[in-house]
ROROGU-514103 format. One record per residue (C-alpha): x, y, z; residue number from 1. Coordinates in pm, whole numbers. Example, Ala and Ser with C-alpha at 12.3 -4.5 7.8 and 13.67 -1.06 7.14 Angstrom:
+--------+--------+--------+------+
:      u :      v :      w : baza :
+--------+--------+--------+------+
:   1230 :   -450 :    780 :    1 :
:   1367 :   -106 :    714 :    2 :
+--------+--------+--------+------+
***
This chain:
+--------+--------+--------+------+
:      u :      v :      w : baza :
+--------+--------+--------+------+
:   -387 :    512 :   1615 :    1 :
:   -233 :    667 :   1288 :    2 :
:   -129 :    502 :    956 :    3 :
:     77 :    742 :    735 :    4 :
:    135 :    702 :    380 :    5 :
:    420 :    885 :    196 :    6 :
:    613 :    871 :    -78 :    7 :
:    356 :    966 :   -353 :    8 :
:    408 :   1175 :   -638 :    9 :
:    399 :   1233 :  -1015 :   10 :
:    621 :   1034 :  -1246 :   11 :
:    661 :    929 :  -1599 :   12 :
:    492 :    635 :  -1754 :   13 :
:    758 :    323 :  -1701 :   14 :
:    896 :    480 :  -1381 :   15 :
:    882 :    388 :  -1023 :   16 :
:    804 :    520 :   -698 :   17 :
:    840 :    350 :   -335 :   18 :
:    490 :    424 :    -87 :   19 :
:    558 :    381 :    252 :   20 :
:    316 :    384 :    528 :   21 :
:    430 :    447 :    942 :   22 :
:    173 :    292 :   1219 :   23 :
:    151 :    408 :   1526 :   24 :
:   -103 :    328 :   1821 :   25 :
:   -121 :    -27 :   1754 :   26 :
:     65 :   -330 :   1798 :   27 :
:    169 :   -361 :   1397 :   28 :
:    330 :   -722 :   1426 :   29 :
:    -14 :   -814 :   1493 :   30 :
:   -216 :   -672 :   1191 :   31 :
:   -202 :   -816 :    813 :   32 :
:   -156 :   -488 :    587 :   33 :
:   -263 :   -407 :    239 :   34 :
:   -233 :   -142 :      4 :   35 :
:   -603 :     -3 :   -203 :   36 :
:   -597 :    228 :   -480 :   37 :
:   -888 :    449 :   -576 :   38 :
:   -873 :    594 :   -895 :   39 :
:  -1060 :    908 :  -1032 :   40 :
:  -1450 :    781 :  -1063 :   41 :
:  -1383 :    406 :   -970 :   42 :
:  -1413 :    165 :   -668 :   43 :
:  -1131 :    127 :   -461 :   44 :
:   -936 :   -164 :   -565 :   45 :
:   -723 :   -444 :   -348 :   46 :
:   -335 :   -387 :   -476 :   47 :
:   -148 :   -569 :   -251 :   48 :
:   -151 :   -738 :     96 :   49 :
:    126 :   -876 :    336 :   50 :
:     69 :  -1090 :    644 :   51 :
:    115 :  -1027 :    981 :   52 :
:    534 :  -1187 :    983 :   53 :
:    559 :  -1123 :    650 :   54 :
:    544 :  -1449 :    537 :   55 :
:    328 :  -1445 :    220 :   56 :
:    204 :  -1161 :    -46 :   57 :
:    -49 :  -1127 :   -250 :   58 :
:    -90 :   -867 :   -549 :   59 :
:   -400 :   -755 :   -791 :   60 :
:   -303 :   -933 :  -1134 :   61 :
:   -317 :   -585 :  -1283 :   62 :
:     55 :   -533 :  -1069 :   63 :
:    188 :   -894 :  -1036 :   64 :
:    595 :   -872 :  -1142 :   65 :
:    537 :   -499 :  -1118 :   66 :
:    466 :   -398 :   -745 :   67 :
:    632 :   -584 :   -399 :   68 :
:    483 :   -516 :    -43 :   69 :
:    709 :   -567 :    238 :   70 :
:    733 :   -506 :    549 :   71 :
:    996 :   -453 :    847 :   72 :
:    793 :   -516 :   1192 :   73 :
:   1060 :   -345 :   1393 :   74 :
:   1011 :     10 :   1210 :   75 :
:    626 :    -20 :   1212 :   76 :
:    638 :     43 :    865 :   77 :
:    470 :   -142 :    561 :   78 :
:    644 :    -37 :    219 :   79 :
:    518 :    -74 :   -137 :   80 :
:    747 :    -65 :   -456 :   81 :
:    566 :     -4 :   -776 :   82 :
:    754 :    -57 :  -1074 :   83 :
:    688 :    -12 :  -1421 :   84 :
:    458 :    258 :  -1395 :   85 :
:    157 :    334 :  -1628 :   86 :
:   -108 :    593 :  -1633 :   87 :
:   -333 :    276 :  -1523 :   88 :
:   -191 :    325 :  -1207 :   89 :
:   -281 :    643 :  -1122 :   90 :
:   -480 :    713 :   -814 :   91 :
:   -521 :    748 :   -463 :   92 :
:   -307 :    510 :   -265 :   93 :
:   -420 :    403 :     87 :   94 :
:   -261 :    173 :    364 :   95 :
:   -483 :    -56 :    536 :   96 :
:   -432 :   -263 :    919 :   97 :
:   -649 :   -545 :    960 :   98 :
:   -625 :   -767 :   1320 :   99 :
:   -858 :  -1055 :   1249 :  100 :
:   -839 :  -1224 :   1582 :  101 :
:   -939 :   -881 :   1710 :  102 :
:  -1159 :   -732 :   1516 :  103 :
:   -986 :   -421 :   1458 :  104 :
:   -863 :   -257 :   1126 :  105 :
:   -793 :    139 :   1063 :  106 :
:   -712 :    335 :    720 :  107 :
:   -454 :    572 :    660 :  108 :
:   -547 :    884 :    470 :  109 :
:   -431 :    793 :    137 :  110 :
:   -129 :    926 :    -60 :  111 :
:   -177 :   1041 :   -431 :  112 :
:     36 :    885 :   -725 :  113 :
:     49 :   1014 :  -1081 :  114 :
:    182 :    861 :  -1372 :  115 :
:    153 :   1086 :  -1704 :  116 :
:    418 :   1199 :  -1985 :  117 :
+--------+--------+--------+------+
***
């Protein structure tokens, strides 16, 4: 089983940057997904979550009109946009797989985003 974020970096305040994270191992239709965020000396923070067909979001009111979640079950990939960058952002970004019925959920490794001028 393997979740694999990508697509972090370092950008300017007011910028944007697109995380994606691949699954593998797992049936992915199956599992809800969320994105965390852990930033420097702080808890690790709910940003976004998608269910299992896509069907209905739900974001952190610190990134609502900001940040979308999607998702594309055939490409066993869950994607999150952030827009409108600010250094509030910053932090370690991780995907998350959670089967309810099964009892099963798994972590990716985390991806780290910067925003500074």
């Amino acid at each position: 089983v393997q979740l694999v974020e990508s697509g972090g970096g370092s950008v300017q305040p007011g910028g944007s940057l697109r995380l994606s994270c691949a699954a593998s191992g797992f049936t992915f239709s199956n599992y809800a997904m969320r994105w965390y965020r852990q930033a420097p000396g702080k808890e690790r923070e709910l940003v976004a979550a998608i269910r299992s067909s896509g069907g209905r979001t739900d974001y952190a009111d610190s990134v609502k009109g900001r940040f979308t979640i999607s998702r594309v079950n055939a490409k066993n990939t869950v994607y999150l946009q952030m827009n409108s960058l600010t250094p509030e952002d910053t932090g370690v970004y991780y995907c998350y797989a959670n089967w309810a019925a099964g009892g099963r959920t798994y972590w990716g490794q985390g991806t780290q985003v910067t925003v500074s001028s």
